[in-house]
C-alpha positions as CSV (number, residue, x, y, z in Angstrom):
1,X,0.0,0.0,0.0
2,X,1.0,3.8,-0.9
3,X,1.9,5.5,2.6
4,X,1.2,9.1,2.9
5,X,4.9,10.4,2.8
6,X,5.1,8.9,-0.5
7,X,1.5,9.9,-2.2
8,X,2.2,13.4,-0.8
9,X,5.9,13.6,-2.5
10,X,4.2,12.5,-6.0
11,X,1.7,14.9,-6.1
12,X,4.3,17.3,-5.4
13,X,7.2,16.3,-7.8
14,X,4.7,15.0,-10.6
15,X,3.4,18.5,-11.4
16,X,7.1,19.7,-11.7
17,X,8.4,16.4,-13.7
18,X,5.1,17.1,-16.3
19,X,5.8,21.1,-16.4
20,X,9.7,20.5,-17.0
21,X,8.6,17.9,-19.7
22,X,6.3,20.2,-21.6
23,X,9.8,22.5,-21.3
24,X,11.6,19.7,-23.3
25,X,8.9,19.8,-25.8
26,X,8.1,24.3,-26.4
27,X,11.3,25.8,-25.2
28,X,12.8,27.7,-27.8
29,X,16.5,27.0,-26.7
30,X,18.2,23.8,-26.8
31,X,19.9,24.6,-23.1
32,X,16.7,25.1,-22.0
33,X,14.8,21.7,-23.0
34,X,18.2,19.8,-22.2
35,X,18.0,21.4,-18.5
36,X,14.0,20.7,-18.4
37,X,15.1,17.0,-19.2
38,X,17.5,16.5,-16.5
39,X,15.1,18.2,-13.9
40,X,12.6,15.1,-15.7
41,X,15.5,12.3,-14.6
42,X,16.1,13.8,-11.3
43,X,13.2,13.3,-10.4
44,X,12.1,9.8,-11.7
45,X,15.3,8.5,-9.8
46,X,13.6,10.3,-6.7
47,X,10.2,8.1,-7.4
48,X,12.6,5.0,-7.9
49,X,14.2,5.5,-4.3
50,X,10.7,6.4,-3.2
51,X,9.5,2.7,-4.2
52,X,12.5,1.7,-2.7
53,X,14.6,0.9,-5.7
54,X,17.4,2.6,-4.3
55,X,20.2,1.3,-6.4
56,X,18.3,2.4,-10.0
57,X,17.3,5.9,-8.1
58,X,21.1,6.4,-7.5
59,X,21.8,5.3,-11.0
60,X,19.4,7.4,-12.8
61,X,20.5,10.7,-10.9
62,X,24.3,9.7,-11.8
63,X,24.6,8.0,-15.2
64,X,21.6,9.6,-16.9
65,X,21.5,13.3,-15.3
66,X,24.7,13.5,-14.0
67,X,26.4,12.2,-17.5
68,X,23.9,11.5,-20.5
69,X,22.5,15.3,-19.8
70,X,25.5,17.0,-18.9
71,X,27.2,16.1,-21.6
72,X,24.3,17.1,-23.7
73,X,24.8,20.0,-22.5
74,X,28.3,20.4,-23.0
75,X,27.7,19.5,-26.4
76,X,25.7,22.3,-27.0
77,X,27.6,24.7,-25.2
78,X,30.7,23.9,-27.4
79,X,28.9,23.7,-30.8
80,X,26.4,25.8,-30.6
81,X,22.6,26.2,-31.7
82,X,22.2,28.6,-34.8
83,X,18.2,29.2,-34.5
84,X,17.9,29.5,-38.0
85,X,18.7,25.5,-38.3
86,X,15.9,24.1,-36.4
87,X,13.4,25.7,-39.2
88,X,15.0,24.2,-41.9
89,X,13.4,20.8,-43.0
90,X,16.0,18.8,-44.7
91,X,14.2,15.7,-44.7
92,X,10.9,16.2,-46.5
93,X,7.8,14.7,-44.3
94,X,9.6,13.9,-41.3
95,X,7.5,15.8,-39.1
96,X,4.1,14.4,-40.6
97,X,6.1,11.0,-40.2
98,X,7.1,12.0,-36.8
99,X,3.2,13.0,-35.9
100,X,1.8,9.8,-36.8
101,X,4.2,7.7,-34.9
102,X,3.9,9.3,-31.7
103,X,-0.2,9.0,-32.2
104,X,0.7,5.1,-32.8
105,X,3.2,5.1,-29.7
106,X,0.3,7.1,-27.4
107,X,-2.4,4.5,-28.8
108,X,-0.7,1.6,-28.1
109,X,0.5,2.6,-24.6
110,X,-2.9,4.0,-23.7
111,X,-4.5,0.6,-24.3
112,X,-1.6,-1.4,-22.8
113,X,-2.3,0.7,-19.9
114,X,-5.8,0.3,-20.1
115,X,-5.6,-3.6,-20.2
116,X,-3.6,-3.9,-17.0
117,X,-5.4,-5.2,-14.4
118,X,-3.2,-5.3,-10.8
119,X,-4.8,-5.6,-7.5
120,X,-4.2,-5.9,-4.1
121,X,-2.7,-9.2,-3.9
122,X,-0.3,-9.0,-7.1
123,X,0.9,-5.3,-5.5
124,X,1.4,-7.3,-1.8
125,X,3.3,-10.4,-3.9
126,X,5.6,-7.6,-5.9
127,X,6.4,-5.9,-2.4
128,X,7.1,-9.7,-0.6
129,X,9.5,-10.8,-3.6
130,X,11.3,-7.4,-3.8
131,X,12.0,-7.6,0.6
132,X,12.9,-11.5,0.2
133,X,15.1,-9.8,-2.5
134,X,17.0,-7.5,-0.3
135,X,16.7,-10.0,2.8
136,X,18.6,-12.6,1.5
137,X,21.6,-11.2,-1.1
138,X,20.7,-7.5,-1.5
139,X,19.7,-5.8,-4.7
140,X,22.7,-4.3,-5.4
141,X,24.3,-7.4,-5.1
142,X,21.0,-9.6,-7.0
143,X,21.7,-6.7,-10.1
144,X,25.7,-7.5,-9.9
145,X,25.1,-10.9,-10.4
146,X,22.8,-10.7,-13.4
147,X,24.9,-7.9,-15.1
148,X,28.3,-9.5,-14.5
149,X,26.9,-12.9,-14.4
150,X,24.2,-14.1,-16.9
151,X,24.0,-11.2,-18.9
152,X,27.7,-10.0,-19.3
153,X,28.1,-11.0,-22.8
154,X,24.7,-8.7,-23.9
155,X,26.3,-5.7,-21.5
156,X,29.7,-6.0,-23.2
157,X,28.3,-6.0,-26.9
158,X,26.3,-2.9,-25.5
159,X,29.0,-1.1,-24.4
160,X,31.1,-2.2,-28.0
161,X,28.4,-0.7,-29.8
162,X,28.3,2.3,-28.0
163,X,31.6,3.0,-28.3
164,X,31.4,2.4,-31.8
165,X,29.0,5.0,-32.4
166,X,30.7,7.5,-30.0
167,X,33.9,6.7,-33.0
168,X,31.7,6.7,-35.6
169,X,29.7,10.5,-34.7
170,X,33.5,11.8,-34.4
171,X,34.6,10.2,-37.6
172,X,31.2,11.7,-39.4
173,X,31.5,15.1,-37.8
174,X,35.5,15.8,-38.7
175,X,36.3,17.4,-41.5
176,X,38.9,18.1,-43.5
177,X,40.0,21.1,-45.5
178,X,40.4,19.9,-49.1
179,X,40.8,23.8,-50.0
180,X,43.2,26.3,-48.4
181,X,42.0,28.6,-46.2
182,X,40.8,32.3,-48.2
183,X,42.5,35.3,-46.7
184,X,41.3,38.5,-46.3
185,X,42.6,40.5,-49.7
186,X,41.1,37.2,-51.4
187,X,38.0,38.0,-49.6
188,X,37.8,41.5,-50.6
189,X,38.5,40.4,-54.0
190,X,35.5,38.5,-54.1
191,X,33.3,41.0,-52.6
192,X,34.1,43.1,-55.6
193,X,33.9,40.6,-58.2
194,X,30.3,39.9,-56.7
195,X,29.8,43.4,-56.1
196,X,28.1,42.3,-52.9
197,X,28.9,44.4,-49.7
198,X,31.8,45.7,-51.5
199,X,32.6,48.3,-48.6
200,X,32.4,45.5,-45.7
201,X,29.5,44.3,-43.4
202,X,27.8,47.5,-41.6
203,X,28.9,48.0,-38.4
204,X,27.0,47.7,-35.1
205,X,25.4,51.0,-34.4
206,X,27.2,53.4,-32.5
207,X,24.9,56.4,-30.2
208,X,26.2,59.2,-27.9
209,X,25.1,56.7,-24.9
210,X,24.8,53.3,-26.1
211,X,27.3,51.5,-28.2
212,X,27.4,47.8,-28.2
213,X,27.8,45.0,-30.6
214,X,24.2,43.9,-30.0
215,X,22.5,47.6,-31.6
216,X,21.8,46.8,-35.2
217,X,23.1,49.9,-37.6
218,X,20.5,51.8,-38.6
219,X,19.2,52.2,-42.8
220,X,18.8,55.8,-44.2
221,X,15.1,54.7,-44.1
222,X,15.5,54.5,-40.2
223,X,15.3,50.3,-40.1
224,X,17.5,48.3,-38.5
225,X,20.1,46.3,-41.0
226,X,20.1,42.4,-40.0
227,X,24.1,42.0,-41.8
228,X,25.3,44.4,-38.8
229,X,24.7,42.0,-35.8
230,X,26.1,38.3,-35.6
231,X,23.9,35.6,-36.1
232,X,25.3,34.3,-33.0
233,X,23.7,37.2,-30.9
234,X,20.1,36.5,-33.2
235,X,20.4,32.6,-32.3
236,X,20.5,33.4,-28.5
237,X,17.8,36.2,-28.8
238,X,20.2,39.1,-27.5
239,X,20.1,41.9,-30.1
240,X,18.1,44.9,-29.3
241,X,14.7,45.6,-30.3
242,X,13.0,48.2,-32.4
243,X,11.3,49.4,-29.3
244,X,14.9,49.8,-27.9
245,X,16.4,51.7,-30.8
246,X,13.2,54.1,-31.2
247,X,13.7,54.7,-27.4
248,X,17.4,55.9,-28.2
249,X,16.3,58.1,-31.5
250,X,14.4,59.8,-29.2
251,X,16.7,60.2,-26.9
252,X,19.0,61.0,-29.2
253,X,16.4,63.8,-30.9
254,X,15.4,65.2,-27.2
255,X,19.2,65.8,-26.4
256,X,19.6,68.2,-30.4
257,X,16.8,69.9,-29.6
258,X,17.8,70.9,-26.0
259,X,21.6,71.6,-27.2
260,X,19.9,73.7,-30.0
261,X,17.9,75.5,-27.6
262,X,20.3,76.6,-25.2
């Protein structure tokens, strides 16, 4: 039976787990839905420990959050998300393809779920087996026997694949320079040849009180110029607004006409 410690600790935690999973699914950064998924793992290895599967609680919070994720993470921290990548569909019908199997996966789970039938007795059995379990060898010590004992030849052809694949993604994602690398009069050259942005990119815009890389130059119609702030700044969603650069023109405007009156 459920005691009351642990029904009031689900209703707690399961709100969180199902908000930071709807994270994973609308947040607009990859950081973001990669930290919404380990705040997911952390706590399903608390629910684990809370149905006393201590060992796989442990192992969830250390391999899968404290590894899987964080290197995730560090993956994206090193690479990099370019925002203008995740609206690009390079495979056409992926997402309809996508749709349909998770209405297939929902379906079948729903009426898996549906056809389970457990009652009293078989919850009582499943909590008698698991403290016979831990009375007699221990579950750590049950789970090192299966891993390292009847199942150590699947585990080891696990870990050669994964390895394998971890070789393979570095293989795939080096590249080498079959060209040599374009300097800057060669660059220049081009520029002119194209007779694209033959003078250079336009700078960042520069104000009496405000000059930072993240201020788009302004057009002679007043608009800001997109080619004047890295794409890097418009991936993370860190370039000033319209709202911002209107604010400065009239600051800008306020400060000529009181220099003109006095």
């Amino acid at each position: 039976m459920t005691s009351t410690a642990e029904a009031v600790g689900f209703w707690l935690l399961a709100p969180i787990a199902v908000i930071a999973a709807l994270g994973l699914l609308f947040a607009k950064k990859a950081v973001h839905a990669a930290l919404g998924m380990a705040l997911v793992m952390c706590i399903l290895g608390v629910f684990y420990i809370m149905q006393k599967a201590d060992f796989l609680g442990v192992v969830q919070v250390f391999v899968y959050t404290g590894a899987v994720m964080m290197l995730f993470l560090f993956v994206l921290m090193l690479v990099g998300v370019d925002s203008s990548d995740s609206v690009v569909e390079t495979i056409k019908g992926h997402r309809w393809a996508s749709f349909l199997l998770v209405v297939g996966l929902a379906g079948v789970l729903f009426f898996a779920i549906g056809a389970a039938v457990i009652d009293e007795t078989t919850v009582q059995t499943g909590m008698d087996k698991l403290v016979a379990s831990n009375a007699e060898t221990g579950n750590v010590t049950g789970l090192a026997e299966l891993i390292f004992g009847q199942y150590v030849w699947i585990f080891e052809v696990t870990s050669a694949l994964l390895i394998t694949a971890a070789l393979g993604a570095m293989v795939l994602a080096h590249r080498e320079r079959l060209s040599p690398r374009i300097t800057q009069a060669e660059w220049a050259a081009k520029r002119v040849r194209d007779n694209t942005n033959v003078a250079g990119l336009p700078a960042p815009g520069v104000y009496a009180r405000h000059n930072a890389v993240d201020t788009p130059a302004l057009l002679p119609d007043g608009t800001p110029s997109d080619l004047s702030v890295s794409r890097v700044l418009v991936a993370r969603d860190q370039v000033a607004t319209t709202d911002t650069l209107r604010d400065v023109e009239r600051h800008m405007a306020r400060e000529i006409e009181e220099g003109g009156s006095k």
